[in-house]
PAVEX-465786 format. One record per residue (C-alpha): x, y, z; residue number from 0; residue in one letter. Coordinates in nm, 4 decimals, decimal comma. Each point is the difference from the previous one (the first is absolute). Example, Ala and Ser with C-alpha at 12.3 -4.5 7.8 and 13.67 -1.06 7.14 Angstrom:
@xx 1,2300 | yy -0,4500 | zz 0,7800 | pos 0 | code a
@xx 0,1370 | yy 0,3440 | zz -0,0660 | pos 1 | code s
***
This chain:
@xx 0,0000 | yy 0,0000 | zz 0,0000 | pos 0 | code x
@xx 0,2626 | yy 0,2522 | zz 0,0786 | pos 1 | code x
@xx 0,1496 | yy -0,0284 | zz -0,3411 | pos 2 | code x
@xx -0,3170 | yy 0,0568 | zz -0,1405 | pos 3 | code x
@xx -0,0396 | yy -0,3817 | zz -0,1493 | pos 4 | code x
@xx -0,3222 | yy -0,0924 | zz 0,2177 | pos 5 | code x
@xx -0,2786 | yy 0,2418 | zz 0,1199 | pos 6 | code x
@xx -0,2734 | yy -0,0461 | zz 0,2320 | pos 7 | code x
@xx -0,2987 | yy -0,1064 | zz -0,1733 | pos 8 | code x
@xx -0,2335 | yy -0,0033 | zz 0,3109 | pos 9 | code x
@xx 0,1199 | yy 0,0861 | zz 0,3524 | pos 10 | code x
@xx -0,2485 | yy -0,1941 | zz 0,1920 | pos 11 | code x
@xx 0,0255 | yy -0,3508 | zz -0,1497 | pos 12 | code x
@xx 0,4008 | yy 0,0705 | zz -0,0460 | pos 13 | code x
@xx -0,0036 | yy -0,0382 | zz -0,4134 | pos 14 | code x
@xx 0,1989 | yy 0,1115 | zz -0,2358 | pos 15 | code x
@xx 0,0053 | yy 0,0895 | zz -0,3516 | pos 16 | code x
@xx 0,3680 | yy 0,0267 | zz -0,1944 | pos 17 | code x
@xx 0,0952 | yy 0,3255 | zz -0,0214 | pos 18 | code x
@xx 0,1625 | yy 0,2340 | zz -0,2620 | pos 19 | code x
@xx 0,3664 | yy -0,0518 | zz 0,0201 | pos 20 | code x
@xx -0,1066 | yy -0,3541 | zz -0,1067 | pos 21 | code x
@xx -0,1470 | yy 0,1059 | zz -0,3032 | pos 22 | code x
@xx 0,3139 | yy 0,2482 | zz -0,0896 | pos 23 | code x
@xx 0,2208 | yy -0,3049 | zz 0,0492 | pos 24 | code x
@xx -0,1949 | yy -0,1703 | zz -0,1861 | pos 25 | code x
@xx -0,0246 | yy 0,2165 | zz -0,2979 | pos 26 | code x
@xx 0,3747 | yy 0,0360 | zz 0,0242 | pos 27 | code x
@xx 0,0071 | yy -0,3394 | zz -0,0712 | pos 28 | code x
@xx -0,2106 | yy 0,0014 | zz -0,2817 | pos 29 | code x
@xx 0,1470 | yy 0,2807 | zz -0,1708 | pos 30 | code x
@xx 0,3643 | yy -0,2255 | zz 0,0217 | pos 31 | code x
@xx -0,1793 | yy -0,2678 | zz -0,1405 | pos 32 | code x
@xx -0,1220 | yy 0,1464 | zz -0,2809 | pos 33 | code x
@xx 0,3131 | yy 0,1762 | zz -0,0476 | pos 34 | code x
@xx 0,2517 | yy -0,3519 | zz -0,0083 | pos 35 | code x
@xx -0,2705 | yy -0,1865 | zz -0,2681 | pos 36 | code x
@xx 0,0133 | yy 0,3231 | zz -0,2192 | pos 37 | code x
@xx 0,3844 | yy -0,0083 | zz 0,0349 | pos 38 | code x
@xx 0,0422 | yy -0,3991 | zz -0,0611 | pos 39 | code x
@xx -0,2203 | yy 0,0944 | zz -0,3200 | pos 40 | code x
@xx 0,2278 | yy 0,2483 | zz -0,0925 | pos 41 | code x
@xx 0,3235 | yy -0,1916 | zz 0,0887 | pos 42 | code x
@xx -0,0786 | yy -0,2881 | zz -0,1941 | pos 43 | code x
@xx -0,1014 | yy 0,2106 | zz -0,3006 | pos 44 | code x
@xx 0,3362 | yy 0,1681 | zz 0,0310 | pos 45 | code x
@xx 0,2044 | yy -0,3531 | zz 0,0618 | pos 46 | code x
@xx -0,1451 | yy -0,1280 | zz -0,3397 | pos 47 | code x
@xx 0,0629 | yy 0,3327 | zz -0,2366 | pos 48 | code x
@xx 0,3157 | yy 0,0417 | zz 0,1405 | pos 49 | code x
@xx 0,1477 | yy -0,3498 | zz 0,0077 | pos 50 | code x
@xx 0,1486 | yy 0,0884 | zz 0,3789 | pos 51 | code x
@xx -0,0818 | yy 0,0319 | zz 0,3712 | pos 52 | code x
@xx -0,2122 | yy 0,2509 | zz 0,1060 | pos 53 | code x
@xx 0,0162 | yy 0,1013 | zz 0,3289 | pos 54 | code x
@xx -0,2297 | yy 0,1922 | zz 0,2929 | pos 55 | code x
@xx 0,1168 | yy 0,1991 | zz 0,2874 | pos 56 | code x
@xx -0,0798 | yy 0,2788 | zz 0,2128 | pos 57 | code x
@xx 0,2262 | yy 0,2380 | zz 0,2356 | pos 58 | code x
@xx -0,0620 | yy -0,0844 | zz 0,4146 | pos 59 | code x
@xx 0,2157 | yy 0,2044 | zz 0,2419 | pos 60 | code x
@xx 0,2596 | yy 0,1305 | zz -0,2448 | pos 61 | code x
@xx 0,0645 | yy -0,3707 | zz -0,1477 | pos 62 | code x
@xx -0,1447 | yy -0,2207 | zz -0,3429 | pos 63 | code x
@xx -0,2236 | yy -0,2382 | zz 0,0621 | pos 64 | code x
@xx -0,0790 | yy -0,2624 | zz -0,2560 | pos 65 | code x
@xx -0,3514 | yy -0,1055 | zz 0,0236 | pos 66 | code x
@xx -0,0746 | yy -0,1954 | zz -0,3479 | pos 67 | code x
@xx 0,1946 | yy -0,1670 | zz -0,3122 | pos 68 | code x
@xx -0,0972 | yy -0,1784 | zz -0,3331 | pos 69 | code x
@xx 0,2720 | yy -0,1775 | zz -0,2040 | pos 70 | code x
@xx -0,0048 | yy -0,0860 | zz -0,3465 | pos 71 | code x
@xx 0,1243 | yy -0,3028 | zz -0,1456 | pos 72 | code x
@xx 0,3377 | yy 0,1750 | zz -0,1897 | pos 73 | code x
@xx 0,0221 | yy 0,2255 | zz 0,2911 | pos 74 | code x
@xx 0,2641 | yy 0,0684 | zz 0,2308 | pos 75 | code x
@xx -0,0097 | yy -0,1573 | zz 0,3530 | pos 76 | code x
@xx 0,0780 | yy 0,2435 | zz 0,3144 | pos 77 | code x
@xx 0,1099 | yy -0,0125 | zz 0,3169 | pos 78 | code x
@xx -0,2700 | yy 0,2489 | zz 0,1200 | pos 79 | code x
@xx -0,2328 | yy -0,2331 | zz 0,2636 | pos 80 | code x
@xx -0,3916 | yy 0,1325 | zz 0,0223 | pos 81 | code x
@xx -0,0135 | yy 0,2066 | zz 0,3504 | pos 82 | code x
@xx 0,3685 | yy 0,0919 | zz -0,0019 | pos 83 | code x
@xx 0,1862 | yy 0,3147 | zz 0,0385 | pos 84 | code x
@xx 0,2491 | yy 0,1923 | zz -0,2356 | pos 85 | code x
@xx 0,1306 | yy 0,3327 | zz 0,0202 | pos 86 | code x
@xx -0,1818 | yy 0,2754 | zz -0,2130 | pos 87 | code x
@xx 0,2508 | yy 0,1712 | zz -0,1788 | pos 88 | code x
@xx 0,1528 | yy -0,2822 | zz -0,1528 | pos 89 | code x
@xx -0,2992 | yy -0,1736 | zz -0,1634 | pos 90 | code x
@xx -0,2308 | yy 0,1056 | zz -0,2820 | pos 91 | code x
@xx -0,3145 | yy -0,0897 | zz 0,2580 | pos 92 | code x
@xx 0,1646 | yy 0,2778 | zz 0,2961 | pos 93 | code x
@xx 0,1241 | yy 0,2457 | zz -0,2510 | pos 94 | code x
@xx -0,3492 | yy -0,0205 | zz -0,2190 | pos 95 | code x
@xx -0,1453 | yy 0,0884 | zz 0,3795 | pos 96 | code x
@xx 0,2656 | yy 0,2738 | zz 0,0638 | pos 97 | code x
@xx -0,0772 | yy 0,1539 | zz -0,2820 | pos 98 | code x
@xx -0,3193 | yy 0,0893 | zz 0,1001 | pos 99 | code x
@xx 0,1376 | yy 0,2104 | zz 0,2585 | pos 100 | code x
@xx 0,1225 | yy 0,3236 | zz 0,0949 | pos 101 | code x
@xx 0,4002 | yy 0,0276 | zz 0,0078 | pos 102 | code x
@xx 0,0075 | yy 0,0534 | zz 0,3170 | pos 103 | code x
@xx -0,2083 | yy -0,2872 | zz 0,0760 | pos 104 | code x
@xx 0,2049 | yy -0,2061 | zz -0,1342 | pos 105 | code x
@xx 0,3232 | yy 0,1459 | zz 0,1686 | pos 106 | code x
@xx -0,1722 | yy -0,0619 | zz 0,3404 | pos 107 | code x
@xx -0,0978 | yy -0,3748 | zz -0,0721 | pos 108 | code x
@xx 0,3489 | yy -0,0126 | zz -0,1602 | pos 109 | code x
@xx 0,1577 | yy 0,0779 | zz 0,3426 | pos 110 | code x
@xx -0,1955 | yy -0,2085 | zz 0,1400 | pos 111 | code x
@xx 0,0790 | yy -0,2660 | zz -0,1023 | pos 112 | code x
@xx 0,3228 | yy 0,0196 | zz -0,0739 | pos 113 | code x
@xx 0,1076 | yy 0,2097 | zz -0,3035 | pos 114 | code x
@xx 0,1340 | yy -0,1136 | zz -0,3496 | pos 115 | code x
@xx 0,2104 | yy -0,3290 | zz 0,1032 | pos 116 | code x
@xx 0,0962 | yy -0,2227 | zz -0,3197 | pos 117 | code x
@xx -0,1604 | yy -0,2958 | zz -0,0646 | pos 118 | code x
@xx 0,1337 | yy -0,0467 | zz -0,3173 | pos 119 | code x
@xx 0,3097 | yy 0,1415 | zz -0,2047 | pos 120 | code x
@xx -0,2939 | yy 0,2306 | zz -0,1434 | pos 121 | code x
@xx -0,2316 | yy 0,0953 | zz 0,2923 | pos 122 | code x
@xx -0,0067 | yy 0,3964 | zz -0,0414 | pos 123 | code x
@xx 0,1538 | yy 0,0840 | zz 0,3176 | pos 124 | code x
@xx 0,0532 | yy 0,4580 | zz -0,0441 | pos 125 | code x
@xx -0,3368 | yy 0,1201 | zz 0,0944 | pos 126 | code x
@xx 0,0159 | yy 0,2779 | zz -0,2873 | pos 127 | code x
@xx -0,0033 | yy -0,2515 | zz -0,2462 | pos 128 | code x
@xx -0,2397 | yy -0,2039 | zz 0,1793 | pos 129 | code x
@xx -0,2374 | yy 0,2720 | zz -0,0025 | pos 130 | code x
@xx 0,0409 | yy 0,1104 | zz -0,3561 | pos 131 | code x
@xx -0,0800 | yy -0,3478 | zz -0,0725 | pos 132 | code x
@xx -0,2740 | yy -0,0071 | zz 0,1729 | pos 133 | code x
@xx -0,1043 | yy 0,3021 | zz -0,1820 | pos 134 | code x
@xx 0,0375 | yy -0,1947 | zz -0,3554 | pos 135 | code x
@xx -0,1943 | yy -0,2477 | zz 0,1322 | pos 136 | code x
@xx -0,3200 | yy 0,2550 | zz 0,0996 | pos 137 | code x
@xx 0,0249 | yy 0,1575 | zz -0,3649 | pos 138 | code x
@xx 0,0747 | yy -0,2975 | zz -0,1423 | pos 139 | code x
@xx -0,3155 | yy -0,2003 | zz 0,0908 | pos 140 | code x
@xx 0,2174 | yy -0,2985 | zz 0,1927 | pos 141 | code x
@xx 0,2946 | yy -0,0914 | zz 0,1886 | pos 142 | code x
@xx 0,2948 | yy -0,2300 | zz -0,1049 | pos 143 | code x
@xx 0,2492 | yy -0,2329 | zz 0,2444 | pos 144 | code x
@xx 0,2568 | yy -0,0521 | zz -0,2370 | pos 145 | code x
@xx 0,1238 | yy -0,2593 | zz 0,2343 | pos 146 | code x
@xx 0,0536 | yy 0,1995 | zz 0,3316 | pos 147 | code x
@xx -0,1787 | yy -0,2906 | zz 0,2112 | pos 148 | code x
@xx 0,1281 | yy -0,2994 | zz -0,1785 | pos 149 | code x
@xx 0,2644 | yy 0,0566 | zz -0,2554 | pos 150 | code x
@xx -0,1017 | yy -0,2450 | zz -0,2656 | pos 151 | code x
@xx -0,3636 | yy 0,1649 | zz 0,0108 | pos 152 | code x
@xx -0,1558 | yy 0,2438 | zz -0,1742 | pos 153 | code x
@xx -0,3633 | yy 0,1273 | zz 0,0936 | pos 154 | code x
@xx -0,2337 | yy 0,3029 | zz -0,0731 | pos 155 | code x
@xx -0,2963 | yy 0,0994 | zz 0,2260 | pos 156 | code x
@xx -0,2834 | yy 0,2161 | zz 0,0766 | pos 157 | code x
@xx -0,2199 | yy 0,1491 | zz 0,2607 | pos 158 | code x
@xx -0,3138 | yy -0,0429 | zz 0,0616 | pos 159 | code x
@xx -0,2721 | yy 0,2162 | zz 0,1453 | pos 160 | code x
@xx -0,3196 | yy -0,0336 | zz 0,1841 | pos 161 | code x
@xx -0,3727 | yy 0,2223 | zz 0,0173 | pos 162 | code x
@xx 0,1652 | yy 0,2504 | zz 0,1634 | pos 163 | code x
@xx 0,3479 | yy 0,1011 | zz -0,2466 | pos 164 | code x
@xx 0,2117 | yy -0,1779 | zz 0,2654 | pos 165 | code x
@xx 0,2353 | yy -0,2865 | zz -0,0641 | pos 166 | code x
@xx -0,0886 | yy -0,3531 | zz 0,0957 | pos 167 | code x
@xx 0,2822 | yy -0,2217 | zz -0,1553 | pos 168 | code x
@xx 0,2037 | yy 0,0212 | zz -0,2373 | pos 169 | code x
@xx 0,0406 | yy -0,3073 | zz -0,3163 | pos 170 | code x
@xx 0,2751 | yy -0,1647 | zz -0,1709 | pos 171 | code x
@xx 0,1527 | yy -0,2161 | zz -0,2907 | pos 172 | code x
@xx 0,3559 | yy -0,1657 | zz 0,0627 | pos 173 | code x
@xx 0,1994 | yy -0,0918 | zz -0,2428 | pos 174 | code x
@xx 0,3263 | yy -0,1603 | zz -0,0309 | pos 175 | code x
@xx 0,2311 | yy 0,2952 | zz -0,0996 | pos 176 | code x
@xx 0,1567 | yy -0,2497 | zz -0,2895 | pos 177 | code x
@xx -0,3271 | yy 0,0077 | zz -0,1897 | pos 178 | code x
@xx -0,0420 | yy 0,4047 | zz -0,0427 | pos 179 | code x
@xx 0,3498 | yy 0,1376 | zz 0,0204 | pos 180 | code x
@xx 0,0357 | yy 0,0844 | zz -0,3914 | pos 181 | code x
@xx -0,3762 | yy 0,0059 | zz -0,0519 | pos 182 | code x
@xx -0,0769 | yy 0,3590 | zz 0,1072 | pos 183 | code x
@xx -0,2986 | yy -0,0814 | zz -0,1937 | pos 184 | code x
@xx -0,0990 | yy -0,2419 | zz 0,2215 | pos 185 | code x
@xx 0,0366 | yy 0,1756 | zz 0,2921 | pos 186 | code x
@xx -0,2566 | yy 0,3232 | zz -0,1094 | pos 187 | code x
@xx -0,2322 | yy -0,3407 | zz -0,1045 | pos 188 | code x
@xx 0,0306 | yy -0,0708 | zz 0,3610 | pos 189 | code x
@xx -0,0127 | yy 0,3305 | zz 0,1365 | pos 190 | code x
@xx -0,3256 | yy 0,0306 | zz -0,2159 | pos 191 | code x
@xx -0,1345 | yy -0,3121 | zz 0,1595 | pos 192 | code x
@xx 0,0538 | yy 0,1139 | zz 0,3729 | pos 193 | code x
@xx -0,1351 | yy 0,3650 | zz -0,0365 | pos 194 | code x
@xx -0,3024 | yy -0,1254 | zz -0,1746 | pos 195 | code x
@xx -0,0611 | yy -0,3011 | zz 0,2464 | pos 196 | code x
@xx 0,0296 | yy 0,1976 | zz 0,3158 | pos 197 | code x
@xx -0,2361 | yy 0,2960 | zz -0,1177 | pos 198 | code x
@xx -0,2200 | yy -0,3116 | zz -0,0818 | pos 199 | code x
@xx 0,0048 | yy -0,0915 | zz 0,3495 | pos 200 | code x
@xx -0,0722 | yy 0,3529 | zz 0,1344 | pos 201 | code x
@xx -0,2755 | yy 0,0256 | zz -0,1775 | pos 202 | code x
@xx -0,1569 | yy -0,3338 | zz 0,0782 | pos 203 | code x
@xx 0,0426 | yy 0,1319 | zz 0,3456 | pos 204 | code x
@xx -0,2050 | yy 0,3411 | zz -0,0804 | pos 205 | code x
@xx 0,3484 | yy 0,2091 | zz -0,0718 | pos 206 | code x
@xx -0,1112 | yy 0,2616 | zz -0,1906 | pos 207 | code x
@xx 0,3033 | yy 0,2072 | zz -0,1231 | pos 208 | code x
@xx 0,1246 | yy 0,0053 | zz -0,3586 | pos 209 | code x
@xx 0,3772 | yy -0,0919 | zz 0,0323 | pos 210 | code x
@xx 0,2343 | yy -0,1855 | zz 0,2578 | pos 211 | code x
@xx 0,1773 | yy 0,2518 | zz 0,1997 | pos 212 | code x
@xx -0,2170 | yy 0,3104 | zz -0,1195 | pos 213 | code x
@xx 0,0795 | yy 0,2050 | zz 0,2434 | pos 214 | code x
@xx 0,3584 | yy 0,0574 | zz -0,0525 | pos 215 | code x
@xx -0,0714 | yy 0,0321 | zz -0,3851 | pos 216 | code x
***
């Protein structure tokens, strides 16, 4: 009762009747729900057009979360495990999240957590450049890891938004950097792929802006 999950339906027999933080839990639930079947839809969809992994993840106290995958049959296999962590800045998933955000957002959750450490012989590790690229990215539509996490992969990803402009999760294709290196074709292809696949997904979810990143266009 004191947290507002029962209330007292009738004093004098001692009932109750479930109160509303019940139903707001509830309908937090059911709004996740829908959200995961309309991103397994769109994972798939993205798995088979691609030929690679796609990937789902969200940001939780300054850290990547991976909450959903799809693999192809000729795609590559990662080490990323569903409900594991990764650093931001050195994944498409984080930096497609980080570049949602204010500079100086990102500087704090940057020191929080750390700063630029290499992961890789090409993790970005001067925050100028990190935040210039970070700026391609938001005019560009997408973000690339041109293997900062692992270095044989190479992914792109995207945000993606909810009812209310803000960002929910971000989405990913991985591919083994062998397969796109001299095919800059291949990577705009999947570039294309990501942007249009995560405004899908905002939209399914009652996003209503025009463009990923619109507000620092």
């Amino acid at each position: 009762m004191d947290k507002g999950y029962l209330e007292i339906a009738n004093p004098r027999f001692k009932s109750f009747r479930l109160g509303l933080k019940l139903f707001q839990t509830g309908a937090v639930y059911f709004d996740q729900t829908q959200f995961h079947e309309a991103a397994r839809s769109v994972l798939k969809e993205l798995a088979a057009s691609a030929q690679e992994t796609s990937f789902l993840a969200m940001e939780n106290d300054g850290m990547l979360v991976y909450l959903d995958k799809v693999e192809s049959a000729a795609s590559v296999r990662t080490s990323a495990l569903i409900g594991s962590n990764n650093p931001l800045y050195c994944t498409g998933l984080g930096k497609a999240l980080l570049a949602t955000m204010p500079d100086e957002q990102v500087k704090a959750i940057l020191d929080k957590t750390g700063g630029l450490q290499p992961i890789t012989p090409f993790t970005v590790t001067d925050e100028a450049l990190f935040l210039g690229v970070l700026n391609e990215a938001r005019q560009r539509g997408y973000v690339i890891d041109d293997r900062e996490h692992n270095a044989e992969v190479f992914c792109v990803a995207a945000p993606i938004y909810n009812a209310r402009g803000k960002v929910q999760a971000a989405l990913s294709i991985a591919s083994l950097f062998s397969k796109v290196k001299d095919d800059p074709e291949r990577i705009v292809e999947l570039g294309s792929l990501i942007s249009t696949a995560a405004l899908t997904l905002s939209r399914r979810i009652c996003f209503r802006g025009e463009h990923l990143y619109q507000e620092f266009r």
